[in-house]
N, C-alpha and C positions, 0 to 999 in steps of 0.2 A: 243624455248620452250614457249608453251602458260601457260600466268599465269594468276592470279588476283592481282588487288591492290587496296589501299586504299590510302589515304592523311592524314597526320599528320596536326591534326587540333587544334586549344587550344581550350581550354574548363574550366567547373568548374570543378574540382576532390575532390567533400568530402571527410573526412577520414571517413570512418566510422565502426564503432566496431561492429559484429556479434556475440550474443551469444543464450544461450537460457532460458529460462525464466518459472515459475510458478508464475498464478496469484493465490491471495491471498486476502483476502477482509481486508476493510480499519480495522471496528473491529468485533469481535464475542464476541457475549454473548449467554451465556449458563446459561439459568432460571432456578433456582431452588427457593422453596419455601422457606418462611421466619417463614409459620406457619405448623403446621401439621394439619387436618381434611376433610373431601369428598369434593370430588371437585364438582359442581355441577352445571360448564356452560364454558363451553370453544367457545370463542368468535373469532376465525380464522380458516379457513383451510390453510391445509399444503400448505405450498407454497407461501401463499397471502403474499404482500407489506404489511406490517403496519408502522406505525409511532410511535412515543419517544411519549410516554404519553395513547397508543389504550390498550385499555384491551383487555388481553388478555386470564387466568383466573379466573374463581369465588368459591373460596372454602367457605363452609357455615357459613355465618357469626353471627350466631346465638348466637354459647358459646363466641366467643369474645364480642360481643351485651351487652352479661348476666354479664360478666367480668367486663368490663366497665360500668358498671350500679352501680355491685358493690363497687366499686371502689370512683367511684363519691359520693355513699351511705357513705361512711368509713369517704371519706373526708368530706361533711358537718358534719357527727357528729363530728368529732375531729377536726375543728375550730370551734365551737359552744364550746367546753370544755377547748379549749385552749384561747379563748375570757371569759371563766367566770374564769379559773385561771388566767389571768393574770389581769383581775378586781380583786381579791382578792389581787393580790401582790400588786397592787395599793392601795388598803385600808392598808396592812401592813405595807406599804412604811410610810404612813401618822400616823400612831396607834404609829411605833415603836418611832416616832421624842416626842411624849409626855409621851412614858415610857408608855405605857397601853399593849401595847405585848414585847414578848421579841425579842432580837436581832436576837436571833433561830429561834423563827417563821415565824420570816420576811421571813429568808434565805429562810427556806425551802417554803415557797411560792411562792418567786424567781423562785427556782428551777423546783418545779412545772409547772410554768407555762412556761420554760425553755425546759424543756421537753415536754412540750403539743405543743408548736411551732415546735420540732424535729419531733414531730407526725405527725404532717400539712405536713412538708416539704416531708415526707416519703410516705404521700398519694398522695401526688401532682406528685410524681415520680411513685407508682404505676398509677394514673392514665393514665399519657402520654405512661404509658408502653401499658397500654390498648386499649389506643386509638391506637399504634403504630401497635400492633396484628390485631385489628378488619382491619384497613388500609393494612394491607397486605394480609387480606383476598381476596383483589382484586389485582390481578398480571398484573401489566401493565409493556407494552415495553419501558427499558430502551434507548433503540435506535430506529433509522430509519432502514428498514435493509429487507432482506427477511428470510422467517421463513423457516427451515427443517423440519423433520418428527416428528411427532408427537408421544410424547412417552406415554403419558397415554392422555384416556378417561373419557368422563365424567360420574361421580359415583365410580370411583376408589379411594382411601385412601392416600392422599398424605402425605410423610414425610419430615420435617425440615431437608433440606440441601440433602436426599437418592439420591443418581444416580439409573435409570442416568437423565442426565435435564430433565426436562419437554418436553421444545422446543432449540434448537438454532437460534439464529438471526445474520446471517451474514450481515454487513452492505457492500454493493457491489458500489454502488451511494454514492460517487465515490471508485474509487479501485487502488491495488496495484500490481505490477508487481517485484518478486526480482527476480535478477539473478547476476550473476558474470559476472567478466572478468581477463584476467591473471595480476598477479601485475606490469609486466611491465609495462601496462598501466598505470600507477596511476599517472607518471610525468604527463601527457598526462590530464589526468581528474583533477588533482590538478590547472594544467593552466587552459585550459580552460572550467573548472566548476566552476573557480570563477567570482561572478559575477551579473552572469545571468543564469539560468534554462540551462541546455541542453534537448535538444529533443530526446524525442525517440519514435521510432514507435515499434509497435508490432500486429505481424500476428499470430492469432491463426490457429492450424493443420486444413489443409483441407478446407481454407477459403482464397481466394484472395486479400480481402481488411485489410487493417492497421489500427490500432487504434494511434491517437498521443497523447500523453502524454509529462510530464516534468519530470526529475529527482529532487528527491527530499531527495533521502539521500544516505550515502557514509559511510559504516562501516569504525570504527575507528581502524581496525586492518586489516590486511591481514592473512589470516589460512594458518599456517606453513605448516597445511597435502598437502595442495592441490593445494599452491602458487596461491591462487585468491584472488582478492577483493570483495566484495557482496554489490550488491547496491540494490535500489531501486525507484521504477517511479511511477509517480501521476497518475492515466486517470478518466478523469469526468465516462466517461462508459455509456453517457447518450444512445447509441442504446441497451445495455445492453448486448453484445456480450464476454465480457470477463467476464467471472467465475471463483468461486474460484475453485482452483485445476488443474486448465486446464494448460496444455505445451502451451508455444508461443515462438516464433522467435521473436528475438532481435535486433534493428539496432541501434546506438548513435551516431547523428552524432555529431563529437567532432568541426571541424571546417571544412573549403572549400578552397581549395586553386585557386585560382585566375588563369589566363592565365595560366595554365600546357600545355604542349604540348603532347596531347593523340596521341596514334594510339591501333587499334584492335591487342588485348592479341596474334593470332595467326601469327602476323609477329615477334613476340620475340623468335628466337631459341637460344639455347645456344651450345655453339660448344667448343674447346678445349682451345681457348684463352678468352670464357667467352662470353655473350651473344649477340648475334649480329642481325640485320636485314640485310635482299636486299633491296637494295635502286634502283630503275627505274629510270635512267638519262633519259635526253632529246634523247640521241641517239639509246633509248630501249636497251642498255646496265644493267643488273642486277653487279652493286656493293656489296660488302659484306661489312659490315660499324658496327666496335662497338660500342655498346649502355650501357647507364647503365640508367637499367629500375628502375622505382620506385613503387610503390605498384598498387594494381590493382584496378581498379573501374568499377565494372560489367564486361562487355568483352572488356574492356579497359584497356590498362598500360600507367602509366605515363611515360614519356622518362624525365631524369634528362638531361643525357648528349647524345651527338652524335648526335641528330636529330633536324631538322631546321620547323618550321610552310608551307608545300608547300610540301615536300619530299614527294615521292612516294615509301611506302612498300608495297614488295609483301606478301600477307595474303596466298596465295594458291597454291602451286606446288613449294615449295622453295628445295624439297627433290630433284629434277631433276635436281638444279641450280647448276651451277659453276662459280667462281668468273668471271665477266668482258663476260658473255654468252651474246649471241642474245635471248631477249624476246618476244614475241607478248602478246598484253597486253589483255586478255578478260573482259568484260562486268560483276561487281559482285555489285547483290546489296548490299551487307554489305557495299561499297564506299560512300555510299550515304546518308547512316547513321549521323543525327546531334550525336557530340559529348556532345554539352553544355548539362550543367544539367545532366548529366549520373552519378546512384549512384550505388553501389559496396560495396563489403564486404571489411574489413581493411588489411595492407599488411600481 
């Protein structure tokens, strides 16, 4: 019988966990105004990069201007009045000690001027209110981030807190990836996620290259509907490839195990007493030899037990085979194949 073979060779076997994922951005704000009146200069297009601090709109700062004027006006008169009452409670303070006013008059001079300082304090708070309004006639970016669509135009009538935003500002630089995995895993990530960051890559749809990131958080419950855990992963994002919303493919690798003894996933049959390979002796004799395979890493399985670093499995014509047959061994290049470094989805 002409077959193929390969060689059981050790190698590194990550575990690594496959899921799937929605990126998400690290935060989002959504602008709305602090003041109401026409807007009358919008300083970004849709789309642009801004920065924590870039204005972003100018609504007319004219009546807060007028407000604050007045305000300021309020306050000097009523410290100028509450400096000449509390001169006179000073003069009653000194009258009442020689009996030339009465002890009534004092009080209520006191009081007066008691009251003219609550005046003060009262202007002093509308003033910062004022200033507070006119400062908010100018709408600057809370965050770093990129901007969406643009919901009103310049000369449009804006109102105190109306939806919908203004703008949104997703912050992307850097970003986040959640997804789940089954809670079985969770012994698995409680070991080894303490510590040290685990890694994770992430492929967006339709894209070959990976983005790598760190995990960086681990929901504090598992959801009874759905038996998963939901986590989440850090990425700088500096080529700027992942977006918010977008599907990705998941990989975590938890840890590697050391000298495994691989061979290719298609010499693993299973037959009636439980999974077995053809082993190729030296005398091109095919043996039938059980295995107990361990999880798989890319078109690789790990062999726990039955198999030796050197063994020769047949990968190809094993349906033809009967125990203890004559082989002729043919030429495959899958034989050829390094095993080290080979990564895989989990078992």
């Amino acid at each position: 019988m002409a077959v193929s073979v390969a060689t059981a060779e050790r190698g590194s076997a990550p575990y690594i966990i496959s899921s799937n994922g929605i990126v998400e951005p690290m935060q989002t704000v959504a602008i709305q105004s602090q003041v109401g009146g026409v807007l009358t200069a919008v300083r970004f297009k849709e789309g642009d990069e801004v920065k924590e601090g870039d204005v972003l709109f100018v609504i007319d700062p004219r009546p807060f201007k007028a407000a604050l004027d007045q305000a300021v006006a309020g306050l000097a008169r009523d410290q100028a009045q509450a400096e000449s009452a509390q001169r006179d409670a000073d003069r009653y303070a000194a009258l009442v000690q020689k009996d030339y006013v009465t002890k009534s008059q004092a009080d209520q001079a006191f009081a007066s001027a008691a009251a003219q300082r609550a005046v003060v304090q009262a202007d002093s708070a509308a003033v910062d209110n004022a200033q507070f309004n006119l400062e908010n006639a100018t709408i600057r970016a809370p965050i770093t981030g990129k901007t969406g669509s643009l919901q009103v135009k310049q000369g449009n009538l804006v109102r105190v807190g109306s939806p919908p935003p203004l703008v949104v500002i997703n912050q992307i630089h850097p970003i986040l990836v959640h997804f789940t995995v089954p809670d079985r895993e969770l012994p698995n990530f409680l070991k080894y996620g303490t510590g040290k960051p685990l890694r994770v890559q992430v492929t967006p749809r339709g894209d070959a290259l990976a983005e790598e990131g760190l995990l960086n958080f681990m929901d504090n419950g598992v959801d009874t509907t759905t038996g998963t855990l939901m986590l989440k992963a850090h990425f700088e994002n500096g080529s700027g490839r992942l977006w918010p919303g977008q599907f990705v493919a998941v990989m975590v690798e938890l840890y590697v195990e050391q000298d495994a003894v691989l061979v290719p996933s298609s010499a693993v049959q299973v037959g009636q007493d439980g999974p077995f390979v053809f082993v190729v002796g030296a005398d091109s004799k095919a043996e039938m030899r059980g295995v107990t395979p361990g999880r798989v890493v890319g078109d690789r399985t790990v062999i726990a037990k039955g198999l030796e670093v050197g063994n020769r499995v047949v990968i190809d014509g094993q349906s033809r085979l009967t125990p203890n047959a004559k082989v002729e061994i043919e030429p495959s290049p899958s034989s050829d194949k390094s095993l080290t470094g080979t990564k895989g989805g989990g078992p």
